[in-house]
N, C-alpha and C positions, 0 to 999 in steps of 0.2 A: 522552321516547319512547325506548324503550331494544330493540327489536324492528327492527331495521333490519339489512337486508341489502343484497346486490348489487340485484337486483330488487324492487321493489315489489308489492303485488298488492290489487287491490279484490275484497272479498267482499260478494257480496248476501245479506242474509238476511231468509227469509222471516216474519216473527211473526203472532203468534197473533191474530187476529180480535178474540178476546175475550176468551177464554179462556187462561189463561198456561198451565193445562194440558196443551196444545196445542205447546209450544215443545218444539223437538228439541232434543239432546242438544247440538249441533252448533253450534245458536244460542248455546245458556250457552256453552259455549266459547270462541267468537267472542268473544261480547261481552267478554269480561275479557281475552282476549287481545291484542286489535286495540290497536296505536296511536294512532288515530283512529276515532272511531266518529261519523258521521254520521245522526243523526237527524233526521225531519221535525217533530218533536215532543220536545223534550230533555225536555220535563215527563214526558211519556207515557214517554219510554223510563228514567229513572230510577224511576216505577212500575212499570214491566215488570221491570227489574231488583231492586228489593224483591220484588217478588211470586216471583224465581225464587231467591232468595237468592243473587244475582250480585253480585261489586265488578267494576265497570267501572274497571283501571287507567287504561288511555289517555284523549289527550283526547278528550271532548265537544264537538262542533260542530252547531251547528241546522244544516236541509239540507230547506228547502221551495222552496215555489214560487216565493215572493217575493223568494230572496235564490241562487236556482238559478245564473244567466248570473254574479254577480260571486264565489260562492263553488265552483266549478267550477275554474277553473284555480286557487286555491289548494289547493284539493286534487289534484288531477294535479302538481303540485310535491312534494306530501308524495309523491304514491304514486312520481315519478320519483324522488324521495330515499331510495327504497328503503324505506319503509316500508309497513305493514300498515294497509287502507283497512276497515274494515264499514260499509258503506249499509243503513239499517235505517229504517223508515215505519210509521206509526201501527198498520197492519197488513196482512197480508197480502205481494205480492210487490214490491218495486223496480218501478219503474218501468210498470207494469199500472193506468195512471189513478193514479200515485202520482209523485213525484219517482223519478229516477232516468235513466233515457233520456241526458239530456245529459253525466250524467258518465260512462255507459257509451262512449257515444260518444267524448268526449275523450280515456277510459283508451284504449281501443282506437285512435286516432289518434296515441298516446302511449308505443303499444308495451307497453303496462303487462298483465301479464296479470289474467284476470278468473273470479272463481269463482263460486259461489253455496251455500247453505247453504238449498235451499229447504225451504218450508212451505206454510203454509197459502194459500189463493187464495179470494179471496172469489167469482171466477167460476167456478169449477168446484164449489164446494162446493154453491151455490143452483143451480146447472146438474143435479145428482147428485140435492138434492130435489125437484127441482121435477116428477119424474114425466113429463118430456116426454123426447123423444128426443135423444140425448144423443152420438150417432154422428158425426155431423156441426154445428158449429157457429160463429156468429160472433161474438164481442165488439164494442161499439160506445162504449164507456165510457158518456159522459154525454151523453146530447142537448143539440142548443144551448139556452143558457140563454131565447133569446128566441122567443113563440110562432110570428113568422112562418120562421123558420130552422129552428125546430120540426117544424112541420109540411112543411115543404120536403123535409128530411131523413127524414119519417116517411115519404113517398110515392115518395121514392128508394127505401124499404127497403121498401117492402111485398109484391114479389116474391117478394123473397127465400125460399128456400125452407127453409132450415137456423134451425134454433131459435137463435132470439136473444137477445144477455145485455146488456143496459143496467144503467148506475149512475144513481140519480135522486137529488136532496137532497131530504127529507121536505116542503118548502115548496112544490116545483115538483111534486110525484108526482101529482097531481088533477089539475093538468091537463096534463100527459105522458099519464096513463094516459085522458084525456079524448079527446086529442088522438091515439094510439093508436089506440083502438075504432074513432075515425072514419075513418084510413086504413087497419087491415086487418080491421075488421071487427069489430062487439062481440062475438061468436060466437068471434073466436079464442081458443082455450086459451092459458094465460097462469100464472106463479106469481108471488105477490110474497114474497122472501122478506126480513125483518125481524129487525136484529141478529142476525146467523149466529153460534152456540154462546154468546153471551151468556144472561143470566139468561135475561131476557124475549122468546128467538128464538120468531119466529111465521114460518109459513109457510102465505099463502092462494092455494090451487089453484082458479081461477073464471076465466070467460070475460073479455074483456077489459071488457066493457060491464058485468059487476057490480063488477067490480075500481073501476072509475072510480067508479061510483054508492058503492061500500064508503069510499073515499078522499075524495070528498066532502062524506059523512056524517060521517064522525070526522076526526079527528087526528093520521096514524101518525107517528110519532117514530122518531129512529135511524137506523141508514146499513140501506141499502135499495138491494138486487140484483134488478131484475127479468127474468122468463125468459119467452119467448115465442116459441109456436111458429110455426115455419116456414110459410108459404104454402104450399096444397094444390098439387103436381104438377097442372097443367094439360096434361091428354091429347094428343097431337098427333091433329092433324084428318086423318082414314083418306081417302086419299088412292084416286083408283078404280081400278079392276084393272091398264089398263094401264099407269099411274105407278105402282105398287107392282113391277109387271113389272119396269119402265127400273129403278129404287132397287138389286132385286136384280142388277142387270147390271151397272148401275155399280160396284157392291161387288165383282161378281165380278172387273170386266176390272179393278180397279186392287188385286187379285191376291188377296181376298177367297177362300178354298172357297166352293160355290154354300153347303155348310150354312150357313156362318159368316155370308153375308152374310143366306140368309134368315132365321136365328136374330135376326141386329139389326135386319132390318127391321121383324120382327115384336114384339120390345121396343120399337121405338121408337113403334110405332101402338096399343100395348095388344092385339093381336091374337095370336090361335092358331099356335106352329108350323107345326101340321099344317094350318090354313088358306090358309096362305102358301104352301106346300108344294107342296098340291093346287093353289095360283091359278097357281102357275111351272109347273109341268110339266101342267100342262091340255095 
């Protein structure tokens, strides 16, 4: 390893989905640069590296799930050693339902500074297709693998209002998207999107209850980002004159404008300005 200085530094990089096309400039860089390069998949990333016509100087080290807690602080030793760390995963971001997280954390306990080199994100990309709203939202990675913790989780989340993005393994997706319909509703709009920019990417926009019935009929295959939309705003119950009165009073004595406070009261019930308006100064 011939790249060594005073400081050490870990770089994340983002890779391409599926697509090598996809890889930034930034990445090829990296990779030949770096002293170490940690992959979650050293098969897969010497294919990504053919594919980009990259030589990978440094060394090659696996960096999964399985070997995370005891290959961790040998790495925060290289990077105290003042050398050049890349974290790089099958695809997509570090640590995002991917390894990564724990060596962040260590470098950062370590004093080590930390960069990233990002790309492509399998959550934002199926987030972008999937035609739902896209302003507001929450990642949940992978639901538990087992159905009663399943659905535990599915009925914590059903609330929620902001469109939401799960990872499913194509074995468990039928009865996830089963298990779904039944806590919020087979009605809810929903995308399943399938292999993101690979050959074979498909992307199907259906309520959650055909979704299920489609996944139970066939077969889907391939890594699979599902998006599903938020839980409808439930109205707040219009409260009667003279509690709408007190609302704007409180607003006002805890130093509200009369406008301001009747402007929120009357967001907050679904109701008219000028309703409100006229009900205060009746």
């Amino acid at each position: 390893m011939g790249g060594m200085s005073e400081t050490g530094r870990l770089i994340l990089l983002g890779a391409p989905l599926g697509n090598p096309a996809d890889a930034s400039s930034r990445l090829r860089d990296t990779l030949a640069a770096a002293d170490v390069v940690a992959a979650e998949d050293t098969r897969r990333l010497n294919r990504l590296a053919r594919d980009l016509d990259v030589t990978i100087a440094g060394r090659i080290v696996s960096y999964f799930e399985g070997n995370e807690e005891r290959r961790t602080p040998e790495l925060v030793d290289v990077l105290t050693e003042g050398y050049v760390v890349a974290l790089v995963t099958d695809g997509g971001m570090p640590s995002v339902s991917d390894p990564g997280y724990r060596l962040v954390r260590a470098a950062l306990e370590a004093g080590v500074p930390i960069t990233a080199a990002p790309g492509p994100s399998a959550v934002t990309t199926a987030l972008a297709l999937s035609g739902l709203p896209c302003d507001r939202f929450c990642f949940e990675g992978f639901l538990p693998r087992t159905p009663g913790a399943r659905r535990a989780r599915l009925r914590a989340l059903a609330a929620e209002e902001r469109t939401l993005v799960l990872f499913e393994a194509p074995h468990r997706i039928a009865a996830a998207l089963t298990d779904l319909a039944d806590a919020f509703g087979a009605d809810r709009p929903a995308a399943l999107c399938r292999e993101l920019t690979k050959t074979y990417e498909e992307v199907r926009r259906s309520p959650l209850g055909e979704l299920a019935r489609w996944a139970a009929d066939g077969d889907p295959r391939g890594e699979i980002t599902l998006v599903v939309a938020g839980a409808p705003a439930v109205p707040a119950v219009r409260p009667d004159d003279d509690a709408l009165r007190a609302e704007v009073a409180e607003r006002e004595a805890a130093g509200r404008s009369r406008r301001d406070a009747i402007t929120d009261v009357a967001a907050q019930y679904g109701l008219r300005r000028r309703d409100v308006y006229t009900l205060v100064h009746r």
